[in-house]
N, C-alpha and C positions, 0 to 999 in steps of 0.2 A: 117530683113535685115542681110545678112551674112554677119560675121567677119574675116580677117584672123590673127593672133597670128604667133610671131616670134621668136622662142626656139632657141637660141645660149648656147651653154653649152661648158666650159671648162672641160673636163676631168679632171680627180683627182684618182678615183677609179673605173676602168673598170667593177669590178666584181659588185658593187654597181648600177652602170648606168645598165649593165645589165641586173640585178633582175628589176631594174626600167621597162625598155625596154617589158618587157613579159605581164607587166601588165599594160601599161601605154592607150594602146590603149581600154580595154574594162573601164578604169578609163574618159578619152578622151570622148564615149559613153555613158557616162552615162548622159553627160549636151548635149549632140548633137552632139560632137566635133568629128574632126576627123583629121587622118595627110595626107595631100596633098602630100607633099615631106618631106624627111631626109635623110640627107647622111652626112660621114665621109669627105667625098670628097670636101670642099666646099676651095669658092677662099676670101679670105680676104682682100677688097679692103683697108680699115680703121677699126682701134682700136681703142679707148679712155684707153683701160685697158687691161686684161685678153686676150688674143687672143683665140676665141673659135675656136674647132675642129669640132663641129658637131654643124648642126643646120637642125631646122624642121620647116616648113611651117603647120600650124593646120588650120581648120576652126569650126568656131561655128554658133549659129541658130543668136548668139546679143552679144553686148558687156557683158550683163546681163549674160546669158550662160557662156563665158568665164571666167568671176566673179566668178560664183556661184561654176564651175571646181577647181578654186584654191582655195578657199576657203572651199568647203565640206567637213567638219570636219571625214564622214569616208573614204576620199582619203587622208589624212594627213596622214599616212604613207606609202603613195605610192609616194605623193612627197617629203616626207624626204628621198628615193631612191635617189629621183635624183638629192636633195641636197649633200646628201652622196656622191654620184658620180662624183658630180665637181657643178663649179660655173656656175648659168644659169641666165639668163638675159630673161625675155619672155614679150613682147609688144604685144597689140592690137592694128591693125590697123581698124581704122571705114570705115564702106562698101559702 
């Protein structure tokens, strides 16, 4: 069953997000995953904290898939980019 993931990210360091940004999609591809939508452009109805600037819409094959993405010890420095980059907040919604 597909999942979709909700990437909110504060910027912090453009150059860092970036380098994230170039490599993030065949890292994404590697569990299934992929980005539906992302844009700088987005409208902030509510906060709790951070106000993010950018956010992406992903999809994956299962919650499992989107696990297995964050977690895969050799994508760990692809998402320390985009730790680097600013603070991100990413949920899965179940399909």
């Amino acid at each position: 069953m597909t999942v979709q993931a909700l990437a909110m990210i504060t910027v912090t360091d453009k150059e860092s997000l970036g380098a994230y940004r170039e490599k993030a999609a065949d890292a994404l591809a590697k569990h299934g995953g992929s980005v539906v939508a992302a844009s700088p452009e987005i409208t902030v109805l509510e906060a709790a904290g951070d106000t993010p600037n950018i956010a992406a819409l992903l999809s994956f094959p299962s919650v499992e898939a989107a696990k297995a993405w964050r977690e895969d010890p050799d994508l760990a420095d692809i998402h320390a980019l985009r730790n680097k980059g600013g603070k991100s907040t990413i949920v899965v919604l179940p399909g």
